[in-house]
N, C-alpha and C positions, 0 to 999 in steps of 0.2 A: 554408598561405600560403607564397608563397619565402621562400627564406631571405632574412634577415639581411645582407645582404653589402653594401648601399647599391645597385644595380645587381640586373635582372632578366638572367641570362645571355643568352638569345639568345629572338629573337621566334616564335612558331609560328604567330601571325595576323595580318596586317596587310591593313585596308580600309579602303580611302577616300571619300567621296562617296558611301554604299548612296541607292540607290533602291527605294521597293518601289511600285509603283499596282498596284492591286486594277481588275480592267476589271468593270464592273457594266452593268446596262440604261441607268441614269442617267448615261454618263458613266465617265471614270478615277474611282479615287480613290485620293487618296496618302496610304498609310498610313506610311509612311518616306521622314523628308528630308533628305537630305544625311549620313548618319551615317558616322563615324568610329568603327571599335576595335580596339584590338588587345593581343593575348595574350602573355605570355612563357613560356617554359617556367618550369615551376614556380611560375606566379603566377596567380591567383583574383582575374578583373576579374568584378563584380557589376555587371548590366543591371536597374536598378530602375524601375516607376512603377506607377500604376494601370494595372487592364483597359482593353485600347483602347489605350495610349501607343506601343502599335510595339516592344515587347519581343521575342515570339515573334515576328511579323514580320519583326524584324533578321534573325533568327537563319536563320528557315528559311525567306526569299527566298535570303539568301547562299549555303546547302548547297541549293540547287535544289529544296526539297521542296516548292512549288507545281506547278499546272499550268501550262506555259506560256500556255492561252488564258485562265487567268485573273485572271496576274497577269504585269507586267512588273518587272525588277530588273535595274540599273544601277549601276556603281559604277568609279569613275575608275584604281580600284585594288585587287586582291585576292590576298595572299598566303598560300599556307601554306606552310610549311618555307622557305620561298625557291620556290618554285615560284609561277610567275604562270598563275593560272587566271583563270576567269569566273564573276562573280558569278550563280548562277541556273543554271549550265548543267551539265543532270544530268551528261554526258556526261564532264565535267571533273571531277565530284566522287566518281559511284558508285565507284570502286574506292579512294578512304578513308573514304567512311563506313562503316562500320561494323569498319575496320580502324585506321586513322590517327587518324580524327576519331569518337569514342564521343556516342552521344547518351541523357541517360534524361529521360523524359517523365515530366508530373505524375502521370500515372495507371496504373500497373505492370500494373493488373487489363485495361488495353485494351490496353499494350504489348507483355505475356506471350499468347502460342496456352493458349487454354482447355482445347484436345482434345491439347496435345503436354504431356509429362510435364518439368519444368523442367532436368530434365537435358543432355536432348534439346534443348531450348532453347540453352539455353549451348554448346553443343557445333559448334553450328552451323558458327560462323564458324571457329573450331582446324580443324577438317572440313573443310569446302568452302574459305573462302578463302585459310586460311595450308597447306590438304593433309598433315596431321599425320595419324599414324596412329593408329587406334581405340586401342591402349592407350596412351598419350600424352593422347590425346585425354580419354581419363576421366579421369588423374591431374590432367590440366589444370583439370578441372571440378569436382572436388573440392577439389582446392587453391583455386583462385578462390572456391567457396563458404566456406572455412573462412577463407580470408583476410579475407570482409567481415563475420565475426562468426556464419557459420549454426553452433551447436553441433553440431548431426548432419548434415552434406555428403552424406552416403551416402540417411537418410532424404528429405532436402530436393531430393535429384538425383532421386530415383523418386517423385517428389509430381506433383501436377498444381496449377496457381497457387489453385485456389478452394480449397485444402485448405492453406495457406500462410495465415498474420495481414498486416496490411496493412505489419509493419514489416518481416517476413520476405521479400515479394512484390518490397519496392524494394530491399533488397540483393541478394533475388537479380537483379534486374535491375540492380543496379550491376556485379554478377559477370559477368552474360553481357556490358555493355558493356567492362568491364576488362579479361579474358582476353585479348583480342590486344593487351594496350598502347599503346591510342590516347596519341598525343601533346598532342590536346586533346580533352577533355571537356567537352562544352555540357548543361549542368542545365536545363532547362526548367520551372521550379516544381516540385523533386522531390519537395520538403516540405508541399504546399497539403494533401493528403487524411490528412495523419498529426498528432495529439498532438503537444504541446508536449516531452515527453521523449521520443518520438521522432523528432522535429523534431531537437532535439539531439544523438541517435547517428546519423543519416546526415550531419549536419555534422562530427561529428567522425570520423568514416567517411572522407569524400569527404577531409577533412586531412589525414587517416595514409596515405590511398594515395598522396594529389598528393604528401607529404614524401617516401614508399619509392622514387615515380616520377620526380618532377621533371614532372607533367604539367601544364599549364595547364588552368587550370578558367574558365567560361563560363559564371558563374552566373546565372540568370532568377529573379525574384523581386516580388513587388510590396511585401515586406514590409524595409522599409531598416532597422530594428532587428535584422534576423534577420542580417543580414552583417556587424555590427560589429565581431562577432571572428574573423572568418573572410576577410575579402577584404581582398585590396592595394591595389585603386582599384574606387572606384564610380561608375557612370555612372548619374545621372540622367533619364529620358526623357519625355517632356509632348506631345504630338499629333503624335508622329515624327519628333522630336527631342533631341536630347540636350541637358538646360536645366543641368547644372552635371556638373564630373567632376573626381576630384583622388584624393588618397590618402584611403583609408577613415576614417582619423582625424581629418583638414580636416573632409569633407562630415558627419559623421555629427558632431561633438562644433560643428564651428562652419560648420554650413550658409549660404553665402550669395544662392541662391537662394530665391525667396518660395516656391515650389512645393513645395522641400526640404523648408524650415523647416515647411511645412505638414503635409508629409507626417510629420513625426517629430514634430508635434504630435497626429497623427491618431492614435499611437501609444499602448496602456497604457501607466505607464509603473511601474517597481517604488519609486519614491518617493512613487506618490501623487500626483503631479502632476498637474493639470488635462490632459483630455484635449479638442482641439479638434477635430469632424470638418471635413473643406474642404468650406467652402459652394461650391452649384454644382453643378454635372456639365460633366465634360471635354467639348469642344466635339468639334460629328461631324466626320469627317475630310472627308464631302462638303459641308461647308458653314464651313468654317474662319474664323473670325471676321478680321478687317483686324487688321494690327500682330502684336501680339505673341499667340500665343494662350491664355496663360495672365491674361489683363489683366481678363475679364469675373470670374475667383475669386480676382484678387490683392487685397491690401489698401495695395500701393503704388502701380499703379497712376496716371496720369496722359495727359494730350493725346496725349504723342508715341505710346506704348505704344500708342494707336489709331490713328496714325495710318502708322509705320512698324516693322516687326518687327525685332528687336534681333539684331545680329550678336553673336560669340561674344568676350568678353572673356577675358584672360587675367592674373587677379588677385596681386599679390606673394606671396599664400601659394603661390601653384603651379596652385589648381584655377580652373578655368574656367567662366564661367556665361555662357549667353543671356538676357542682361538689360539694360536701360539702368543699372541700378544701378552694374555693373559699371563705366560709365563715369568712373566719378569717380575712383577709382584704378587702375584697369585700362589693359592694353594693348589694342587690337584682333589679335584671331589671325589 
């Protein structure tokens, strides 16, 4: 998490307005609308919702990793470092990802080359794009492996990934994205294929690096119990939108979105508390219901919620919700 200090130092992401449509036979479809987020150094904003809500899609419309003929992305505004790039446009981004901007994916076994030895993996980027020299280059791989907890570096560098445990596979894959010290780290569900206890060492992993670094973290997640101790602000998302966002301890302790509350009802919980699943299924993104789109599984719901969609309020505690609820004490943003 950042530190402590009341203030996030200084920002390493800023986006305004993303757009993502998906071009299909039937038609665009807008999988992302209108989204705002942005990163500070040393701070862990968490991208929460169900499958489908436009999480991954934020993410990897922004860093260009579609094709252009099959998806379009838009965005009023996109910053990293201070630098004004293009939302979408490989051109403008290939030479920090995998330098500036670190990405690990939920699934290590499809991220890591089966045929290359994990060493060789890591090694990659020290190599080619920072041009280090081969002994450098190994200390550097070593050292990154033993930084994220591998006991034996040396055995773990001359391994091949199927001969690696599933909790071994994603540190080393935290290793090869951390060795060039990206400034921001985007998670894309790192934890979906791992135990609950090791659910827990790559969260507390991903914390002792961000605190060594000072890096922002870009967490993806569908699960908002899993970030309560670990992120600064959480953004909530619902059919490619962002339906509530504040600091981790407003949203997760006093939710005021229906969709929130629903979701950390959906949630086990360790007192035994009733567990609610959300009635329904999220609405297609090709067929969007009128108003608000969360109104057909809300249990507030009313007239207006069908008949016009609710702009973004901005409530005295600080966080913000897409809701008419919000109306009653809220500002409009």
């Amino acid at each position: 998490m950042a530190p402590d200090t009341g203030t996030v130092s200084s920002q390493v992401l800023a986006v305004e307005g993303l757009t993502v449509s998906f071009r299909a036979v039937a038609g665009v479809v807008p999988a992302v609308r209108g989204v705002d987020v942005t990163v500070g150094a040393g701070e862990t904003v968490a991208l929460v919702g169900e499958s489908g809500s436009g999480k991954s899609a934020s993410v990897l419309g922004m860093l260009g990793l579609f094709h252009p003929d099959s998806a379009a992305v838009e965005a009023e505004r996109f910053e990293f470092e201070d630098m004004e790039l293009s939302a979408g446009r490989r051109e403008d981004l290939q030479d920090l990802l995998g330098t500036r901007i670190g990405i690990i994916f939920q699934d290590p076994q499809s991220s890591l080359d089966p045929t290359m030895k994990v060493g060789r993996q890591i090694a990659e980027v020290p190599r080619l794009r920072l041009g280090l020299d081969r002994n450098t280059v190994r200390r550097k791989v070593l050292d990154s492996l033993a930084e994220v907890g591998i006991r034996d570096p040396e055995w773990c560098a001359s391994a091949y990934p199927h001969e690696l445990s599933g909790g071994m596979r994603q540190r080393a894959m935290i290793a090869t994205v951390m060795i060039a010290g990206p400034s921001l780290l985007i998670a894309d569900e790192p934890t979906t294929a791992l135990d609950v206890t090791l659910q827990a060492q790559v969260i507390d992993l991903l914390a002792t690096l961000q605190e060594e670094r000072g890096t922002g973290i870009l967490f993806i997640t569908h699960d908002l119990s899993l970030v309560s101790e670990f992120a600064d602000r959480v953004m909530v998302m619902y059919a490619g939108t962002v339906v509530e966002s504040g600091d981790t301890e407003a949203v997760v302790n006093h939710p005021s979105h229906p969709y929130t509350r629903a979701l950390l009802e959906s949630v086990p919980r360790l007192d035994g508390g009733r567990v609610r699943p959300i009635q329904g299924r999220p609405p297609d993104p090709r067929d969007l219901p009128s108003g608000c789109p969360f109104r057909t599984r809300c249990d507030h719901a009313h007239d207006r919620c069908e008949q016009v969609e609710p702009p973004t309020f901005r409530l005295p505690s600080g966080q913000t919700i897409r809701c008419w609820l919000g109306e009653q004490d809220g500002e409009p943003c």
